[in-house]
N, C-alpha and C positions, 0 to 999 in steps of 0.2 A: 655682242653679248648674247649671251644662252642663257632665257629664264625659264627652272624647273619647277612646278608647283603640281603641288599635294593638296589637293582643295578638300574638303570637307563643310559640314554644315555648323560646325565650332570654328574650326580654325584651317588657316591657308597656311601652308608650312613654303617657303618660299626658299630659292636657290638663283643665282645669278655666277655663269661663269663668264669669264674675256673668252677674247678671241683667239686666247694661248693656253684655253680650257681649264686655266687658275680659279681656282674659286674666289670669287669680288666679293659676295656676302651671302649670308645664312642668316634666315630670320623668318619670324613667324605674325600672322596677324588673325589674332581670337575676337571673336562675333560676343557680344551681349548676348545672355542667353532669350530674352524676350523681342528681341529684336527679327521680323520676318524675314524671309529670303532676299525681298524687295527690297529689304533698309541693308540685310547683311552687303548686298552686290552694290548697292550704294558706298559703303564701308571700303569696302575692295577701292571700288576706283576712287576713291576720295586717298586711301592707303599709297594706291598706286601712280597717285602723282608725285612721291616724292622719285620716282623713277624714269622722269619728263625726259632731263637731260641727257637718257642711256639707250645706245641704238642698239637694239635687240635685232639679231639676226636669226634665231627660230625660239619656239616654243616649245616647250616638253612638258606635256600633262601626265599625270597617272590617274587612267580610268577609273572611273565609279567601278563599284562590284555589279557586277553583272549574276548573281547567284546568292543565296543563302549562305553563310557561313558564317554560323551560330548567333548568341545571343544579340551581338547587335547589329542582325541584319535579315529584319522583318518585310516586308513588301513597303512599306510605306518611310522606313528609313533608305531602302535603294531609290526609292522616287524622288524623296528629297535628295539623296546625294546626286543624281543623276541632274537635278534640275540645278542645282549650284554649282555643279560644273559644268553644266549646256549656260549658264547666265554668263557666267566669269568669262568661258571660252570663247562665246560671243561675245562680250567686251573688249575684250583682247585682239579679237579676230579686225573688227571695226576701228580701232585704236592702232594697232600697228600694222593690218593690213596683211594676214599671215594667218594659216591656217595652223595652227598647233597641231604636233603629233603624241599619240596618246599612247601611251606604254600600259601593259599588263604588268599589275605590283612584281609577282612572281619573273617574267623576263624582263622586267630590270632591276630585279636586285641578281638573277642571274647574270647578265651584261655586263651592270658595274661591277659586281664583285665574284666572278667565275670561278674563284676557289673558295667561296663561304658556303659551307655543306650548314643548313638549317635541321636538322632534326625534325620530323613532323611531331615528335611527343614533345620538341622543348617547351615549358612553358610560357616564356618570352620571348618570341622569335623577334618583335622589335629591340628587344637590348642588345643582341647579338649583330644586327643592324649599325645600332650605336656603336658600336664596339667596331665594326668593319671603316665606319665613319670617321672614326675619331683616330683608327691609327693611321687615316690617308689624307685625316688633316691634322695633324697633332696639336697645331695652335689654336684651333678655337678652343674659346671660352661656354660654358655648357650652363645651363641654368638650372639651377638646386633648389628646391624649397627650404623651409624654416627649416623640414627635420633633415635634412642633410641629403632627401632622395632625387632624381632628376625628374624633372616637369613635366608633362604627358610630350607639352610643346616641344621637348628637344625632336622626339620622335616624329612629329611633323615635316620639321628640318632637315630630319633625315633620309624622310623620306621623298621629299621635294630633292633631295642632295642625289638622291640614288637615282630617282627619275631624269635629272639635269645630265649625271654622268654617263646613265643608260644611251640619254640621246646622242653626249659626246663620243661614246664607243662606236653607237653604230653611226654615227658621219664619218668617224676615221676608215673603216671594214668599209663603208659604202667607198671612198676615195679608193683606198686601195684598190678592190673588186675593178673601178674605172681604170687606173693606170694600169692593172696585170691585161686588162681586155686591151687599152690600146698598147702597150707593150708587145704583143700576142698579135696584136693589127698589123704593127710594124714591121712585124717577123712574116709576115705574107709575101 
C-alpha cells in the first residue's frame, strides 16, 4: 500500500493506494482547534492505528511551504507547518521504518495530472484540483455542508490524492528508466 498525506496544522488529508495503484480510501483527520501540536501528533497516531493491519510499501508527503505566499503564510504559520510535518514524518518513519518522499504541491499536481493547465489568476486553483480528482475517481462520495458547498476537507483529500498519485507516476517512469537502461545493457 501507498499512503499519501497532506498534513497541515488543522487537518491531515490522507490517501491510501494497493499495490495495482487503485485507490483503497480517501479521507481526512481535523485537529480540535485548541489542541497543541503535541496532542494534535498524538491524534494522528491514535488515528492511525486504525491502519495497523495495512502494509505500506512507501510514503508520499507534500512538503510544507518553504516561502511566503500570501495571506496564510506568515513566518510562524511555515514553522508550525514545518514542525507537523517533521512530527508526523518522524512517526511514520519509526512506525513503518521508511523514509517518506516529499513532493513540491506544484510537481505533483504536474505528475498526477500533466494535462491540467492551472491559470495563475484562477481564483480557486484547489476546485479545479477537485474537478481533476473527481473525474479519475468518479465514485467517490464528496462531503457537502448544510448549504449545499464542499468542505474545506475535501481539498485536503485531494491533495493527499495528488501527492499519493504523484509518487505512483514517478515509480512507474522510475521502473521504466531501469528496464530501457537494462534493455540498452543487453544490446551490448
Amino acid at each position: 500500500m501507498i499512503l499519501g498525506l497532506d498534513i497541515s496544522t488543522t487537518v491531515v488529508g490522507i490517501s491510501i493506494f494497493d499495490e495495482n495503484y487503485k485507490l483503497h480510501e480517501i479521507s481526512y483527520l481535523k485537529f480540535g482547534k485548541e489542541r497543541t501540536l503535541f496532542q494534535k501528533l498524538n491524534d494522528f497516531i491514535e488515528h492511525f492505528q486504525k491502519y495497523s493491519e495495512l502494509e505500506f510499501t512507501s510514503i508520499a508527503i507534500e512538503e510544507p511551504l518553504k516561502k511566503f505566499a500570501g495571506k496564510f503564510s506568515n513566518a510562524d504559520t511555515i514553522q508550525r507547518l514545518t514542525q507537523m510535518n517533521s512530527m508526523i514524518s518522524g512517526y511514520l518513519y519509526i512506525k513503518l521504518n521508511m523514509e517518506p518522499k516529499y513532493y513540491n504541491v506544484q510537481s505533483a499536481r504536474k505528475k498526477a495530472f500533466p494535462n491540467l493547465e492551472i491559470p495563475k489568476s484562477h481564483p480557486n486553483k484547489k476546485y479545479l484540483i477537485w474537478e481533476a480528482v473527481m473525474k479519475a475517481e468518479p465514485t467517490l462520495n464528496w462531503i457537502y455542508g448544510r448549504t449545499g458547498k464542499l468542505v474545506d476537507e475535501n481539498f485536503d483529500m485531494c491533495d493527499a490524492y495528488v501527492v499519493g498519485m504523484a509518487h505512483i507516476v514517478s515509480n512507474i517512469e522510475e521502473k521504466s528508466r531501469i528496464k530501457e537502461a537494462q534493455i540498452a545493457e543487453d544490446k551490448k
